[in-house]
Each structure stands twice: as structure tokens, then as C-alpha cells.
C-alpha positions in Angstrom: 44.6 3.6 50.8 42.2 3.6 47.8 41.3 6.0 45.5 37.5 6.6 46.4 38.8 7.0 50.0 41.1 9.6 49.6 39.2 11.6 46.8 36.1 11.7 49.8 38.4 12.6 52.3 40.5 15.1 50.3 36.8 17.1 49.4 35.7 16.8 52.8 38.9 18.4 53.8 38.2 21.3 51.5 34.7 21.5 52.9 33.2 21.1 49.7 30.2 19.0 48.7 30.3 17.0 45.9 28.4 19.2 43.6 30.8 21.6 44.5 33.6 19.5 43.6 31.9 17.9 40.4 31.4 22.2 39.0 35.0 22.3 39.8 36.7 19.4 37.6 33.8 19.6 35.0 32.0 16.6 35.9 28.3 15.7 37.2 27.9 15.3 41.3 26.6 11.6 40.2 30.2 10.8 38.8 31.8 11.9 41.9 29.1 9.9 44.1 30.0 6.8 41.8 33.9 7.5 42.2 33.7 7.6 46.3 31.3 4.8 46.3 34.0 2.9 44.2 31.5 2.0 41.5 34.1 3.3 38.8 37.4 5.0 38.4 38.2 8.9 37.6 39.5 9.0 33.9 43.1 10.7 33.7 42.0 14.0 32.7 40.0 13.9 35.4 42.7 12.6 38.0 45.2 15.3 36.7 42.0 17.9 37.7 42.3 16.4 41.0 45.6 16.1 42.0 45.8 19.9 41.1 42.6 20.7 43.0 44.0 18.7 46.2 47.2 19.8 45.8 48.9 16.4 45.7 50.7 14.7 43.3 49.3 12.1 41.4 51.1 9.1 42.6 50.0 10.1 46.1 46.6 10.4 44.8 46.6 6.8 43.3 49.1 4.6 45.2 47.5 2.5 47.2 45.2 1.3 43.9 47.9 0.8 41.5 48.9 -1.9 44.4 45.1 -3.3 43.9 45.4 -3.3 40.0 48.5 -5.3 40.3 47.5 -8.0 42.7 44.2 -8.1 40.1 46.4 -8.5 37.5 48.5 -11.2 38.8 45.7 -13.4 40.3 44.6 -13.1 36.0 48.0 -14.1 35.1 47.9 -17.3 38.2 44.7 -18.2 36.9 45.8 -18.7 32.9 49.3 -20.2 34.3 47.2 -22.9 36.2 44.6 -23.2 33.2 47.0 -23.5 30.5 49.3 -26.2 32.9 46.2 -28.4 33.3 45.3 -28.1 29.4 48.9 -29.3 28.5 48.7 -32.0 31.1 45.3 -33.6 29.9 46.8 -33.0 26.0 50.1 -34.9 27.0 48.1 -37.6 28.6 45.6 -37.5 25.5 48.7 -38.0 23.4 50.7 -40.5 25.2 47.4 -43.0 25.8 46.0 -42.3 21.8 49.1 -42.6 19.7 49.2 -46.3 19.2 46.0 -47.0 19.0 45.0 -44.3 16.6 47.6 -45.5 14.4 46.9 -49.3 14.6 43.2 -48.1 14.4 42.7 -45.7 11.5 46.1 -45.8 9.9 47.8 -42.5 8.5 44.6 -40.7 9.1 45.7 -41.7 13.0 49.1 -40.5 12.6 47.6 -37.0 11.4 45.3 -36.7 14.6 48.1 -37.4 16.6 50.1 -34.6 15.0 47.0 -32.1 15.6 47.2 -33.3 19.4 51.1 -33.0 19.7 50.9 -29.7 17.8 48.5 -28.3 20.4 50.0 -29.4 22.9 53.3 -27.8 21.9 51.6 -24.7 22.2 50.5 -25.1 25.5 53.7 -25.7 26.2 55.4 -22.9 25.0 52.8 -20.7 26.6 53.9 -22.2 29.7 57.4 -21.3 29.3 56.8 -17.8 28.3 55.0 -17.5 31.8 57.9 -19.1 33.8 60.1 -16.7 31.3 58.5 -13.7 32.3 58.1 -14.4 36.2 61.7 -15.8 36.2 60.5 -19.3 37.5 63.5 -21.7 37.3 62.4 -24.3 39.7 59.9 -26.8 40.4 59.5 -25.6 43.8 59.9 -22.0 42.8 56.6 -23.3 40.0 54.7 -24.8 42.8 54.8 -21.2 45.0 53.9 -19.1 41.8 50.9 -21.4 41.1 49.8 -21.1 45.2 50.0 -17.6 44.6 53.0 -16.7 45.9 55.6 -14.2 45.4 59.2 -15.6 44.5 60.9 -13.6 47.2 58.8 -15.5 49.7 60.3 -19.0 49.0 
């Protein structure tokens, strides 16, 4: 369940309008119109107001959003895992197909470009392998699922 759910059907519960509500935990009725209409989130003063008020704890109050924040937060991490994977590929190809020409081309000054290129690249790497570090990704097919999406204990 999420938050602007259960805070409208804890007050309706109580019988209380949302001005009446709002007078009770020191904010305006247009902040608890915006919280039930899920336009924006209670601070944690305010959620520590309401979990007293309701007479619930906290983590009942807010579980079923902290489940919401974390999918959000992984689709954020999916999405710079499969940016950063297709920046290092294009860089590796970049360095592979330029390196002999650019040295044949323009000399040293070719040789230094090509470092700039590899040194990028590097760190596209390694920001790859802190993300396969962090999710404990070990595998190529275990890679493949994570960038679908999916959660290792699905495989």
C-alpha cells in the first residue's frame, strides 16, 4: 500500500477532515490534500506526527513506498549500468579502429589521443565493475538479467 493511501484512509477512519487533521500535525489542509493526492511526500517530522496520531508505527505507515523508492532507485542504477556499458563499448571500438591510423596519421600527437581515448575508456570500465561489484554480478548471464531488469535470485 502507499503512503497517500493509507494516510486518507487512516483520517477517514478517525472521522476527521483534512483541515482537521492538518490543525493537528501543524500543517495547512492544502499539504494534506497534496500528500493523499500523491503530489509530494510528508517530511519526517511530519510522518513521526502521524504515526503517533494513527497510532501505528512508522514502518507500517510507510512500507509499501519504501518498496516504490527502491524499485525507482534500481531502474536509476539499470539505466547508468546500460549507459555506461554502451559508452565503454563505442570507446573500445573508437580505440581499437583509431590507434593505427592516428599514429601513422599525426604521429606522437596520435599516440597522445589515443591515450585520452584508452584513459576514458578505462574509466568506463571501472565504473562497470563497481556496478557488477556492488550487485554481486559474476556472470555473463547473471549481466544479461541485471541489464533486463531482473533480480539475481530470479535466474
Amino acid at each position: 500500500m502507499e503512503l497517500h493511501t493509507q494516510i486518507k484512509k487512516y483520517r477517514t477512519n478517525m472521522n476527521l477532515s483534512q483541515e482537521e487533521l492538518a490543525e493537528k500535525i501543524y500543517v495547512t489542509r492544502q499539504t494534506i490534500s497534496n500528500w493523499e493526492n500523491n503530489k509530494n511526500y510528508p517530511d519526517i517530522h511530519s510522518l513521526l506526527l502521524l504515526s503517533s496520531l494513527f497510532n501505528t508505527s512508522l514502518d507500517q505507515l510507510i512500507k509499501g513506498d519504501i518498496k516504490v523508492m527502491k524499485e525507482e532507485i534500481n531502474k536509476g542504477e539499470l539505466q547508468k549500468f546500460n549507459r555506461n556499458g554502451t559508452i565503454f563499448t563505442l570507446l573500445l571500438v573508437l580505440l581499437m579502429m583509431s590507434t593505427v591510423p592516428l599514429a601513422v596519421f599525426l604521429g606522437y600527437f596520435g599516440l597522445f589521443i589515443t591515450a585520452i581515448i584508452f584513459v576514458i575508456t578505462m574509466y568506463y570500465a571501472n565504473e562497470i565493475e563497481k556496478y557488477k561489484k556492488n550487485n554481486d554480478i559474476q556472470t555473463f548471464k547473471e549481466i544479461l538479467s541485471f541489464t533486463e531488469g531482473k533480480r539475481l535470485d530470479e535466474i
